[in-house]
N, C-alpha and C positions, 0 to 999 in steps of 0.2 A: 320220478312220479310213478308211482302205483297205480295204470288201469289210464284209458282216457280221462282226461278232467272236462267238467262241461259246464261254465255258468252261464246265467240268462241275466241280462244286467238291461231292466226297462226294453230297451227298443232292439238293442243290442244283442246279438250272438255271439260266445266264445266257445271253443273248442280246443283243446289244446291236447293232442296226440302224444302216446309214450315216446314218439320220435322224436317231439319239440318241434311240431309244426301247429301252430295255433291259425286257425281258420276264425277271422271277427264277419261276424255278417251282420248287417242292416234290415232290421226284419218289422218294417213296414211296407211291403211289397201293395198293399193297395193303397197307399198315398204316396207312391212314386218315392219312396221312403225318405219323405220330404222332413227337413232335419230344424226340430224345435227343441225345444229345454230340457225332453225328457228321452230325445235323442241324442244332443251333443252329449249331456250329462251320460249317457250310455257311454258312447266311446271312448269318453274318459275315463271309465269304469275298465272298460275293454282294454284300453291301452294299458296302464296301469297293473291289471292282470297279465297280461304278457309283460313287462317291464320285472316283474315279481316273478315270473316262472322262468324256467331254464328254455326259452322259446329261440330255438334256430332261425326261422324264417314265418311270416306271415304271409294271410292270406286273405286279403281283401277283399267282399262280394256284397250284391244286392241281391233282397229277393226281389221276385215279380218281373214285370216287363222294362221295368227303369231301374239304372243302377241308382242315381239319386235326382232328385231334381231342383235340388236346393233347399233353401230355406221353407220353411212350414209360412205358408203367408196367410192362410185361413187359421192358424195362432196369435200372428204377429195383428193380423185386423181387428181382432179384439179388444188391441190397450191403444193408447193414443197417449202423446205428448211425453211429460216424463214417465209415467208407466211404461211407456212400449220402450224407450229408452234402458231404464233401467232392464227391463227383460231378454232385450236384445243384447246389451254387455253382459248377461249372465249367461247367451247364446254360445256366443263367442268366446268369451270366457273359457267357459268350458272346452268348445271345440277347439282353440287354437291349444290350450291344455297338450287334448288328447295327439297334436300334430307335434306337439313338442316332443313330447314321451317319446310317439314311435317313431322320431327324428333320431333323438340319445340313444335309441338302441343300438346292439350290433346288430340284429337281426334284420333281414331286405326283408320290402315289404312290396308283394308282388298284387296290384290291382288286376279283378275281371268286371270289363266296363261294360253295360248292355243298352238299349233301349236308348230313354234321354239321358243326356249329360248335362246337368244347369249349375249355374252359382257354385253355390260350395261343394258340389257334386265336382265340379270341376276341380276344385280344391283337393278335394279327396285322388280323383285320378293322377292328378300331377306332384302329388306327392310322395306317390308311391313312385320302389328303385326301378320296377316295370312294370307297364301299363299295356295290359292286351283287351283291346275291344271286339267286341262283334262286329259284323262287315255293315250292321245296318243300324252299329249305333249312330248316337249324332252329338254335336257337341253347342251349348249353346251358354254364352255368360251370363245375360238376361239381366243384367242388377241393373243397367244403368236404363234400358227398359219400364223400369218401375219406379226412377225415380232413388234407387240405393246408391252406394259405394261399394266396390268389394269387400269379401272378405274370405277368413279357410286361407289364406296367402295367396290367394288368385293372381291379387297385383305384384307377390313377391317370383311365383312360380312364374306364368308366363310370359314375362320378359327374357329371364333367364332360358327358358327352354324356346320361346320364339321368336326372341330379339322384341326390342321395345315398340317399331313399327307395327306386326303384328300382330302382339298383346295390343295394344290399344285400337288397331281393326275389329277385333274380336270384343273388347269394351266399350267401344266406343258405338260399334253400328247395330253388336247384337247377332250376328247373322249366323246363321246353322250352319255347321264346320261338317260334312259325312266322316266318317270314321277312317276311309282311305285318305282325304286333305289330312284329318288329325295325323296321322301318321306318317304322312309325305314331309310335315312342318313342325314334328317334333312333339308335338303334345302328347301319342303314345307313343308305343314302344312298337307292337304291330298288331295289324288285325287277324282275325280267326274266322269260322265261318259260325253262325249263331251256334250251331248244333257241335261247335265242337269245342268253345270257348270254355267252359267251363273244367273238359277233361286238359287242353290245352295248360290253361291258370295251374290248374293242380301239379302236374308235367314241370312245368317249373318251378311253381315251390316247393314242391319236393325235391328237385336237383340243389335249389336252393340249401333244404333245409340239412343237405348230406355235407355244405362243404365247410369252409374255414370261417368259422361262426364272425373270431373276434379279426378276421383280416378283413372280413365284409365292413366292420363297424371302422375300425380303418381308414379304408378308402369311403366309403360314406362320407365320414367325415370331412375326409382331403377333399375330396372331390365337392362339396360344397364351401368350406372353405377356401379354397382354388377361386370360387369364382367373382368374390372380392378382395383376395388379398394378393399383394405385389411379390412378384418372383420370388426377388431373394427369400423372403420369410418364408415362402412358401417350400421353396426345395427344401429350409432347414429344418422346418416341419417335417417333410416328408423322410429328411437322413434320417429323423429320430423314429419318425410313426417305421418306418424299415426294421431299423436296428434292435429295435422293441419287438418286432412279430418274428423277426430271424431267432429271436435269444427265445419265442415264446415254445411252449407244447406243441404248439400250431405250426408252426415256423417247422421245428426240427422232426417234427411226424408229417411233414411236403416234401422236407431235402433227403430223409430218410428213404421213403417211399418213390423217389425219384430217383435216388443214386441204387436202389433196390429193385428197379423194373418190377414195381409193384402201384396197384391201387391204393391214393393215400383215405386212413379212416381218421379223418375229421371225430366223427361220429365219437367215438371215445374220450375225447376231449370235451369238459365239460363247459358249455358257453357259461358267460360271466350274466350271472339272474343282473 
């Protein structure tokens, strides 16, 4: 790429650096960048745009004092019956879309969490490869509060990263999780202190976005595969996902630069758009 690239896609920020570090930000910071049709439809735009560029590492963020607080419910109050129906599957739609995309990529995708945490906000945090909060965010499911279900894979994420006991604590009762329990119990990765979160996030998608692009897409993968399938197939996955990154560019510029008492450059190695 020639030059930073920058698109505005509806509600959505892209940013995408000569480095192949794309920063997507959510840029309704005074509606708690509450996520309706003209939001999901963004980050599917977002996604999407990274999925098509040579993007290393991402970087997830909200503006304003909330990273997201869910669903748009001063949207969704407006239709009723099959209308609100219909609008809400083209919600989701969309936004499970955009969770797909930046699942398939190789690129990690590094969440800076702040303020409130609700619904699909929550979705957004736990689907990212790591999740660094502010010391005073909070974390709250809220759907079953209103009478919803989940969605954003809420129900698929927090069993797996909390055990199903848990997840269903948190769905079931509603109750505000502070940022240090979220990270005692796995929902992030760790906290920061407000004022420093932001340079923090960046700090490591930028380490991120230095290292072995297609060995991150890799283990990604295993590593979520792993958590429903049975041993055997899984190690034999794993002989092949090896013997594939050993044979790759990637593979023999780590054992080069290793058997060279040298820093390896990923960096040259072009990741797979």
């Amino acid at each position: 790429m020639d030059g930073a690239m920058t698109a505005r896609v509806e509600r959505v920020g892209v940013e995408i650096d000569d480095a192949g570090l794309a920063r997507v930000t959510l840029r309704r910071g005074e509606a708690g960048n509450a996520i309706g049709l003209d939001m999901a439809r963004g980050l599917l735009a977002a996604a999407r745009v990274c999925a098509r560029e040579t993007v290393r590492a991402v970087l997830l963020t909200g503006e304003g004092k909330s990273f997201c607080v869910g669903g748009d419910l001063r949207e969704f109050s407006q239709l009723s019956g099959e209308a609100l129906e219909k609008h809400l599957t083209a919600v989701t739609d969309a936004l499970h879309d955009a969770l797909r995309t930046f699942a398939a990529s190789d690129a990690p995708v590094v969440a800076a969490v702040q303020g409130a945490v609700a619904g699909a906000g929550i979705g957004l945090a736990a689907s990212a490869d790591v999740t660094l909060a502010a010391d005073d965010a909070s974390f709250t499911a809220a759907y079953t509060a209103i009478g919803y279900s989940p969605d954003a894979g809420v129900s698929w994420f927090l069993p797996r990263l909390l055990g199903p006991k848990r997840a269903l604590d948190l769905l079931l009762t509603n109750r505000r999780v502070p940022a240090a329990e979220a990270a005692a119990i796995g929902l992030v990765t760790r906290t920061a202190a407000p004022g420093r979160l932001a340079a923090e996030a960046e700090r490591t998608a930028e380490a991120l976005r230095g290292g072995p692009t297609t060995a991150f897409g890799a283990t990604r993968r295993l590593v979520a595969a792993g958590l429903t399938a049975d041993l055997g197939p899984h190690l034999d996955r794993e002989a092949r996902a090896l013997a594939a990154a050993a044979a790759s560019d990637t593979g023999r510029e780590g054992v080069a630069a290793f058997l060279g008492k040298r820093t390896p450059d990923f960096t040259r190695i072009p990741p797979r758009p």
